[in-house]
TIVO-632489 format. One record per residue (C-alpha): y, z, x; residue in one letter. Coordinates in steps of 0.25 Angstrom, whole numbers, padded with zeros to 4 digits, always signed. Layout:
BEGIN
YZXA
...
***
This chain:
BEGIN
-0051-0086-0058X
-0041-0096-0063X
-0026-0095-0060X
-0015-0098-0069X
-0005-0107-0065X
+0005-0096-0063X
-0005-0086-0053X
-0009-0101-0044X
+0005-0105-0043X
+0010-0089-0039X
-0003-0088-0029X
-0001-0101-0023X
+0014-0097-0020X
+0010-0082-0012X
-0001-0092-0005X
+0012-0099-0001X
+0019-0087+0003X
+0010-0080+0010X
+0014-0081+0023X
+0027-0078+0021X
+0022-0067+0013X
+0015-0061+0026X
+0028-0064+0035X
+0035-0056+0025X
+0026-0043+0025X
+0026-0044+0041X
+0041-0043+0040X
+0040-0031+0031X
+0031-0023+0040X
+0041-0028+0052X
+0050-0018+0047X
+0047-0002+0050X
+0048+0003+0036X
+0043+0016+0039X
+0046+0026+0028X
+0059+0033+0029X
+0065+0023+0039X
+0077+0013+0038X
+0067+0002+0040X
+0059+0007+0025X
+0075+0002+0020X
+0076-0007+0029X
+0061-0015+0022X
+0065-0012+0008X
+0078-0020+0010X
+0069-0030+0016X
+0061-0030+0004X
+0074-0031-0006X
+0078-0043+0003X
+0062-0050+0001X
+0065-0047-0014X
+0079-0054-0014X
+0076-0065-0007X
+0062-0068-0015X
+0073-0067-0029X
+0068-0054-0035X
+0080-0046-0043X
+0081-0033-0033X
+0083-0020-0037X
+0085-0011-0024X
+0091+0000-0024X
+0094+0013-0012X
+0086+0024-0019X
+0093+0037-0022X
+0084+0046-0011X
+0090+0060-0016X
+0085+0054-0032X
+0073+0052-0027X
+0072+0064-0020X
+0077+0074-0032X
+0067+0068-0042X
+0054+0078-0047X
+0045+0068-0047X
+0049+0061-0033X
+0035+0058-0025X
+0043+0062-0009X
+0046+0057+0002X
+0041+0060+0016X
+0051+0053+0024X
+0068+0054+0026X
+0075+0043+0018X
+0090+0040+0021X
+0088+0027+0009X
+0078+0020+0003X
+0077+0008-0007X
+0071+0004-0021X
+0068-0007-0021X
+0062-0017-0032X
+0061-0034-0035X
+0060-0040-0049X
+0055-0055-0053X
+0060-0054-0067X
+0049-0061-0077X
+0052-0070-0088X
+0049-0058-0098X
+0055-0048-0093X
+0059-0036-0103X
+0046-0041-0112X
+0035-0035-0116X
+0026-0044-0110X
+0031-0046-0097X
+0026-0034-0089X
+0033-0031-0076X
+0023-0030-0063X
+0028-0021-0050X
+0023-0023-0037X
+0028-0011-0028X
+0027-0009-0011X
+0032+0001-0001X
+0041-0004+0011X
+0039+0009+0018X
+0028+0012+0028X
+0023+0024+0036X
+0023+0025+0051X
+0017+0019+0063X
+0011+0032+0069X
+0007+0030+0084X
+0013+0016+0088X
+0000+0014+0098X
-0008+0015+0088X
-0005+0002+0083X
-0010-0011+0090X
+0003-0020+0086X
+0016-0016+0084X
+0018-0007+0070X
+0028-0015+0062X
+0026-0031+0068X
+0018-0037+0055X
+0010-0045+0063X
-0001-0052+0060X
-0014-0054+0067X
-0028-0057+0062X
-0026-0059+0047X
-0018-0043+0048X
-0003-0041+0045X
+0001-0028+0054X
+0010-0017+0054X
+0015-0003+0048X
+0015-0007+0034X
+0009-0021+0033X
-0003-0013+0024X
+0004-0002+0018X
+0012-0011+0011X
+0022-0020+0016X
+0010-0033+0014X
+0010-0027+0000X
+0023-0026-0002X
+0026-0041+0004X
+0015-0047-0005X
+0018-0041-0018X
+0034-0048-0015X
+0027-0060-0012X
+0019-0059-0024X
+0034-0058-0033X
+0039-0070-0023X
+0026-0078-0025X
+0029-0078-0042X
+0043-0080-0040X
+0041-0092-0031X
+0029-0098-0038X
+0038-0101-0050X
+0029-0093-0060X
+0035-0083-0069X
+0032-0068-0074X
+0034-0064-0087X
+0037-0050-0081X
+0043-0043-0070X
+0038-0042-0057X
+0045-0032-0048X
+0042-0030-0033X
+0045-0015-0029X
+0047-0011-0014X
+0047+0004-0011X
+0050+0014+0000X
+0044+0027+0002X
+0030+0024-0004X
+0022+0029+0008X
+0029+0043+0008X
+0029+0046-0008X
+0034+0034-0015X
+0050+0034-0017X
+0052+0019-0018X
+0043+0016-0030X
+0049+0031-0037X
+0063+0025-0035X
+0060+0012-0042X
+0053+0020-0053X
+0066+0030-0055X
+0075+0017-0054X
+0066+0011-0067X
+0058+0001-0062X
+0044+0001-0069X
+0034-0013-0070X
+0021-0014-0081X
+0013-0014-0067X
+0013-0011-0052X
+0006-0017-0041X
+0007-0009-0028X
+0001-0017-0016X
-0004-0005-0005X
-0013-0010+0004X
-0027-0008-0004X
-0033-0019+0002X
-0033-0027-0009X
-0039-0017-0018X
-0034-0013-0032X
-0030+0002-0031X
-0025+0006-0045X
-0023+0022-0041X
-0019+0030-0028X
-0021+0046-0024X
-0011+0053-0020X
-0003+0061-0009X
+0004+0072-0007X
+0011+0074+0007X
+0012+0090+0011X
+0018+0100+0021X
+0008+0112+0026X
+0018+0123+0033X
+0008+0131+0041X
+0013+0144+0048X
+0009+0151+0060X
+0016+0163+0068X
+0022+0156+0083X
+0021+0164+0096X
+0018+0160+0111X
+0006+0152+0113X
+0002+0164+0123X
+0002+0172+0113X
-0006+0161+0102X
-0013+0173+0095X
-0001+0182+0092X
+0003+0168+0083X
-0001+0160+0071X
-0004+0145+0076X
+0001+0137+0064X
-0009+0126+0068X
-0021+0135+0067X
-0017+0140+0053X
-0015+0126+0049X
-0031+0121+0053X
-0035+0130+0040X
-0027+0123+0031X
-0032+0112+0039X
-0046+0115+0033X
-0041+0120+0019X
-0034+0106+0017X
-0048+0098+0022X
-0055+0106+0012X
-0047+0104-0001X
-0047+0088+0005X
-0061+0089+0001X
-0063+0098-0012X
-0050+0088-0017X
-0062+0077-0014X
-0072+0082-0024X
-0071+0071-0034X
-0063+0060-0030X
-0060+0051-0041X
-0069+0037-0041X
-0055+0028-0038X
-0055+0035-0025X
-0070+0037-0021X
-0068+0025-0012X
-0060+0034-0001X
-0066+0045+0008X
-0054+0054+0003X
-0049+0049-0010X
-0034+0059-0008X
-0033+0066+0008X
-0028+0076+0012X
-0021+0074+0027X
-0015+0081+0035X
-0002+0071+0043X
+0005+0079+0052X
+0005+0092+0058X
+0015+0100+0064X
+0014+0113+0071X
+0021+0121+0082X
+0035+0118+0091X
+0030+0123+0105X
+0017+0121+0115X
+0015+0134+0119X
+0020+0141+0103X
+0009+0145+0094X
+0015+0138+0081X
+0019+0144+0069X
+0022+0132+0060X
+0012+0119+0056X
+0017+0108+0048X
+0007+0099+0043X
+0010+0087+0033X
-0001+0080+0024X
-0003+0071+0012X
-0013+0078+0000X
-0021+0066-0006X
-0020+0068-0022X
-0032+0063-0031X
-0031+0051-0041X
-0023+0058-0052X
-0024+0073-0047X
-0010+0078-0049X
-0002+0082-0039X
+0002+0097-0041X
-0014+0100-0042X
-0016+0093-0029X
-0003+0103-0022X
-0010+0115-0028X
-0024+0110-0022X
-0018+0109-0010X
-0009+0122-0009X
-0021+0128-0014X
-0030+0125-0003X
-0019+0127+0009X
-0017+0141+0001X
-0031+0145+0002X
-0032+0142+0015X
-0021+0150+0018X
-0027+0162+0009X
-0039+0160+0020X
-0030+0162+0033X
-0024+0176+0036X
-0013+0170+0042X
-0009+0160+0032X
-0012+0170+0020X
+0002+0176+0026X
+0008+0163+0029X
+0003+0152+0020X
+0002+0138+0023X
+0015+0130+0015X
+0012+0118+0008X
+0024+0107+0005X
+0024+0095-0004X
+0031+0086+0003X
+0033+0068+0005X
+0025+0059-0002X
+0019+0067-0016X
+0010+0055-0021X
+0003+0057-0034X
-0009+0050-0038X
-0009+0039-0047X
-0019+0030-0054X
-0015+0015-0065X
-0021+0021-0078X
-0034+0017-0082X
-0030+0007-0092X
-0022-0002-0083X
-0028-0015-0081X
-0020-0016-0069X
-0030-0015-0060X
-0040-0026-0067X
-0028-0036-0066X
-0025-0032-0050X
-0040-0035-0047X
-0039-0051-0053X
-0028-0053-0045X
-0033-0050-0033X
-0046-0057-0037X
-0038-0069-0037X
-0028-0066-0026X
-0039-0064-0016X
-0048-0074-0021X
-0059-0061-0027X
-0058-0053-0015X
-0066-0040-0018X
-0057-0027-0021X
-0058-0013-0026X
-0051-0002-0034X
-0048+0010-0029X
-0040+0022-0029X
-0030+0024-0016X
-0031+0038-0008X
-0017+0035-0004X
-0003+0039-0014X
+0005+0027-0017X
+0015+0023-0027X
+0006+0018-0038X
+0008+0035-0042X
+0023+0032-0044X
+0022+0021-0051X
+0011+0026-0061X
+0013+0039-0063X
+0030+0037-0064X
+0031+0024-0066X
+0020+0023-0076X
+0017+0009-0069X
+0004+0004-0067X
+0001+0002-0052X
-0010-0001-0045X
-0011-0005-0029X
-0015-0019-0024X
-0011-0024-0008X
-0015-0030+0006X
-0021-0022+0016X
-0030-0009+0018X
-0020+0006+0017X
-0030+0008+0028X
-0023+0002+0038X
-0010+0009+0032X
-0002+0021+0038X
-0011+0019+0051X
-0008+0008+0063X
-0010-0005+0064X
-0007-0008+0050X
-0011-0022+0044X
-0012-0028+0032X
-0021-0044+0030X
-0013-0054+0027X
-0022-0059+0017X
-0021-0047+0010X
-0006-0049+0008X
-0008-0062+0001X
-0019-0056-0008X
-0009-0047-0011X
+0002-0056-0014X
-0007-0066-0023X
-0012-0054-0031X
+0000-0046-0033X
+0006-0061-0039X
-0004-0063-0048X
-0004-0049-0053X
+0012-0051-0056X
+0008-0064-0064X
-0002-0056-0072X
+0005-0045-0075X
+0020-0051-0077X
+0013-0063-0083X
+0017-0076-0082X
+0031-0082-0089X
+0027-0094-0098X
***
């Protein structure tokens, strides 16, 4: 494919960069951004100062938490926040305010989830490291490389000298991984683009729609005595392991038809169980379990029918039990509520994604596919009104689980196409 003057001089100027690029995203994953901690603040400031320094007008601003918090329409939270930041870069284009200056977004999360067991990890969680071709660490994949390549994608244009016609805005977030609060603040504070670019990992594929999630709270009660004594009680835990069974059933019946974006995944929308807990005393028989999970929601299934399938199936179940008919199982929405969401049909959004990968990567084979996993492409499609669609290095298996790592050359890819879809859709100044 021939280039224009424009997309060689921007390529060859993230080629230059690269390898500061990649110090950059080692850095990044340096700091323990785990959501809910000083340190998720602590990388948003870092990201305003990258944006400062790279001459981006900067909006960032201490989000109103109880705002947030009192809207109808707020996704959750799963995690305690004593602050958090909005935070957003602008390269203004020569045709800003004009019809024909279309503004691009490209939006990252600076927050990332836990470690889990530290021995599970063969190097140190947070060193962003690289060994064999492999950036490591607790959010080098999910999506600090993203977030890193899609600045020096803005830094690349900026440097190169070329000019967009429109705007192109650089979004970093906190709170995606437990429902999304960064990107619903910037939508509430009026920030909107023509097009967003989210770079997840997807391993270089074009995912133009995500399932969704929704996190719950079973309450399963028992009847507590001496252990001695176990059949004069109600073992919680035993009441639970039919609720257990109910809820692998409706996992299947919701599998029936899976719609053909997401046929590529065993289970297109889980359900999963995360954390149980049960019992205050070794030798108690215990009268209260607590178990925590994520519902998986279908490509554009609403939300309210997938609760009522799931209150129905744990209420059946409890219909079935002689103990729980008198004491029902209770069922909390709780955290992260992640909808589905789906680019329309008539974007061509996707068709523009996939040429610039073909000439970032130099034709290296991709797919399209529909993500199992909630994300906030639903935030900015369905309250937005934004067309979003996810692009980025590295493979969300390797995310939420140890030894964490994202390819290096991935990141440049990344970079490289994320510039040349700013050039295409801003378009270029005369």
């Amino acid at each position: 494919m021939d280039m224009s003057p424009a997309q060689s001089r921007v390529l060859e100027t993230v080629d230059a960069m690269t390898a500061t690029m990649v110090a950059a995203v080692s850095t990044l994953v340096k700091i323990p951004s785990i959501s809910g901690t000083d340190e998720e603040n602590v990388a948003q400031h870092h990201m305003a100062s990258l944006m400062n320094e790279g001459g981006l007008e900067t909006d960032l601003w201490p989000i109103d938490l109880d705002e947030m918090f009192a809207q109808s329409d707020f996704p959750g939270v799963e995690v305690d926040r004593r602050e958090a930041w909005g935070l957003i870069g602008r390269l203004p284009g020569a045709g800003s305010g004009s019809g024909d200056a279309p503004t691009l977004m490209l939006n990252g999360h600076v927050d990332v989830v836990p470690i889990g067991d530290p021995n599970a990890w063969t190097f140190p969680c947070f060193d962003g490291a690289i060994r064999d071709g492999n950036l490591h660490g607790r959010g080098s994949c999910d999506m600090k490389a993203g977030l890193i390549a899609a600045h020096w994608a803005v830094q690349a244009i900026r440097s190169s000298g070329v000019r967009l016609r429109g705007d192109l805005l650089l979004a970093a977030v906190q709170g995606e991984e437990d429902g999304g609060l960064g990107t619903y603040a910037l939508l509430r504070r009026g920030w909107r683009a023509d097009a967003c670019l989210i770079p997840e990992p997807t391993d270089l594929d074009v995912v133009p729609a995500n399932g969704g999630s929704l996190t719950f709270r079973l309450k399963v009660h028992g009847h507590a005595t001496h252990a001695s004594r176990r059949t004069e009680g109600v073992s919680a835990i035993e009441k639970f392991w039919p609720i257990w069974q109910a809820l692998g059933e409706l996992e299947t019946c919701r599998h029936t038809h899976v719609d053909p974006m997401a046929a590529r995944w065993k289970l297109a929308h889980p359900l999963s169980i995360g954390t149980v807990h049960a019992g205050d005393w070794a030798s108690s028989v215990p009268d209260l379990l607590v178990a925590e999970g994520r519902l998986g929601v279908a490509l554009d299934e609403p939300v309210e029918s997938a609760r009522a399938e799931f209150e129905s199936a744990v209420a059946a179940a409890c219909q079935a039990d002689d103990w729980l008919r008198d004491h029902p199982v209770e069922v909390e929405w709780w955290g992260g509520q992640f909808a589905s969401g789906r680019l329309s049909a008539d974007s061509d959004l996707v068709d523009r994604m996939q040429r610039a990968h073909g000439v970032a990567s130099g034709q290296r084979p991709h797919e399209v596919w529909a993500a199992p996993y909630g994300s906030d492409l639903r935030l900015l499609v369905g309250q937005g009104g934004i067309p979003t669609l996810q692009y980025g290095p590295g493979d969300v298996a390797l995310a939420h689980g140890p030894d964490e790592l994202v390819p290096v050359e991935d990141i440049a890819i990344t970079a490289r196409a994320l510039a040349l879809m700013a050039l295409d859709i801003c378009g270029v100044a005369g």
